[in-house]
C-alpha positions as CSV (number, residue, x, y, z in Angstrom):
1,X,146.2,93.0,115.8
2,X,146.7,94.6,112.3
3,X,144.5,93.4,109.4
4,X,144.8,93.8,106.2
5,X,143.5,97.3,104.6
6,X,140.1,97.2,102.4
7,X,138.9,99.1,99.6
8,X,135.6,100.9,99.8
9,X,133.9,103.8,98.1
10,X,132.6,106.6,99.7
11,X,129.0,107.4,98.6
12,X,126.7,110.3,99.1
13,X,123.4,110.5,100.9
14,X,121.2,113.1,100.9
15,X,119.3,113.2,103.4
16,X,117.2,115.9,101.6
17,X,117.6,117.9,98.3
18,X,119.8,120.4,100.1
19,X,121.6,118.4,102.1
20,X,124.1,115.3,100.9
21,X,126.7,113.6,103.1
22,X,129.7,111.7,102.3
23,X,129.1,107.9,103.4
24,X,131.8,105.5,103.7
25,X,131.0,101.5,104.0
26,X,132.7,99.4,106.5
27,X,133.3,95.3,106.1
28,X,130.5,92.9,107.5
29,X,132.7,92.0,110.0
30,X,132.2,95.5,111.5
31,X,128.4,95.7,111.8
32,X,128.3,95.3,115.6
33,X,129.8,98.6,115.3
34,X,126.7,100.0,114.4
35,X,125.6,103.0,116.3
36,X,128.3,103.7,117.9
37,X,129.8,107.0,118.3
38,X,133.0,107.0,116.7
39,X,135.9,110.6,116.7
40,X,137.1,111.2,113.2
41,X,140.0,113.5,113.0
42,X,141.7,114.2,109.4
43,X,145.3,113.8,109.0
44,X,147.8,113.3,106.0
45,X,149.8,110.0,105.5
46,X,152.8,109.3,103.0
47,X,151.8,113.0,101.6
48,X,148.0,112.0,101.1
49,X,144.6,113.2,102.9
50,X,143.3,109.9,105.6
51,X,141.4,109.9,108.6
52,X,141.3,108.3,111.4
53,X,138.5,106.9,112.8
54,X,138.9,106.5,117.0
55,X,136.1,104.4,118.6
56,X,134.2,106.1,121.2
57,X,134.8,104.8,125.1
58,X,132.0,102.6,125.0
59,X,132.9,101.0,122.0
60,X,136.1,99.1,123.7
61,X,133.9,96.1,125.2
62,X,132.4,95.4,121.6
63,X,133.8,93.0,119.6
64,X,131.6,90.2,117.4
65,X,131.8,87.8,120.0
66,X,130.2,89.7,122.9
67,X,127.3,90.9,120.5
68,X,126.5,87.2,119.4
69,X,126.0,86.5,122.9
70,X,123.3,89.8,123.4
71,X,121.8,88.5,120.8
72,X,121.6,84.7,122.1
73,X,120.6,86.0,125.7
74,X,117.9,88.2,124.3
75,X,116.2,85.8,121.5
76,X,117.0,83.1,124.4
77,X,114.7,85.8,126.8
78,X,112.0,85.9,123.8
79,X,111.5,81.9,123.5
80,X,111.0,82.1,126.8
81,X,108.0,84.8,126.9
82,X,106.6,83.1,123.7
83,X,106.4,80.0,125.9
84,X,104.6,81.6,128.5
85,X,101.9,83.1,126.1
86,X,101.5,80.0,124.5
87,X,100.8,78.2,127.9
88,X,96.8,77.9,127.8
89,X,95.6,80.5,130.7
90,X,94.8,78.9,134.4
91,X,91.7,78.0,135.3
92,X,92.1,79.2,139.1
93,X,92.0,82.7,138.3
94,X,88.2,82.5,136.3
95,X,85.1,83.5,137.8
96,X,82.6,80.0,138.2
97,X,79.3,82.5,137.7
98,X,81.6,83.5,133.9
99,X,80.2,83.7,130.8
100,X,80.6,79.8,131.0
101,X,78.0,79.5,133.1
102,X,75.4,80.9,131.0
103,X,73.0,78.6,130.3
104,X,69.9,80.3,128.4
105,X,70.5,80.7,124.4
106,X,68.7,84.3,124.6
107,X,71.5,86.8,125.9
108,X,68.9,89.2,126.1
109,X,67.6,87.3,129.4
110,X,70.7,87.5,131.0
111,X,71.7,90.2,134.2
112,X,74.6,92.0,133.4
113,X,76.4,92.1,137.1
114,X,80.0,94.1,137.1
């Protein structure tokens, strides 16, 4: 499927005062692109300087689609854990001699036993 070409400036960033690299935006629509490792080999077209950008092999199962649905599974996964930890904790697993059990205002009177 062929889109339609955009326009975008390339930018510098420098990464320090010695060093400054050419940076060139990509559309939104391209974000889940985003780490990847891409193969940029420089060519001419129609007697001008281009590039062409080649997506690395694990970039051919990405596609906006398949990263909204990581991202569902894993905020779906962190609802869940959020659920557990707001679950009060169970009562079967506490000691009956705890510090509930305490029942003398003066700490100082009471055996430590652990």
């Amino acid at each position: 499927m062929i889109k339609q070409p955009f326009q975008s400036k390339i930018t510098k960033l420098s990464a320090s005062k010695t060093r400054a690299y050419p940076t060139l935006r990509l559309p939104k629509e391209y974000l889940y692109l985003v780490g990847e490792k891409v193969e940029i080999n420089p060519i001419e077209h129609e007697g001008k300087q281009a590039f062409l950008i080649t997506l690395g092999c694990n970039s051919s199962n990405l596609t906006p689609d398949s990263l909204n649905s990581t991202l569902e599974t894993r905020l779906a996964s962190l609802e869940q854990r959020i659920i557990e930890l707001e679950k009060p904790p169970s009562t079967a697993s506490e000691k009956p001699d705890g510090p509930g059990e305490i029942r003398t205002p003066d700490l100082c009177r009471v055996k430590a036993t652990s």
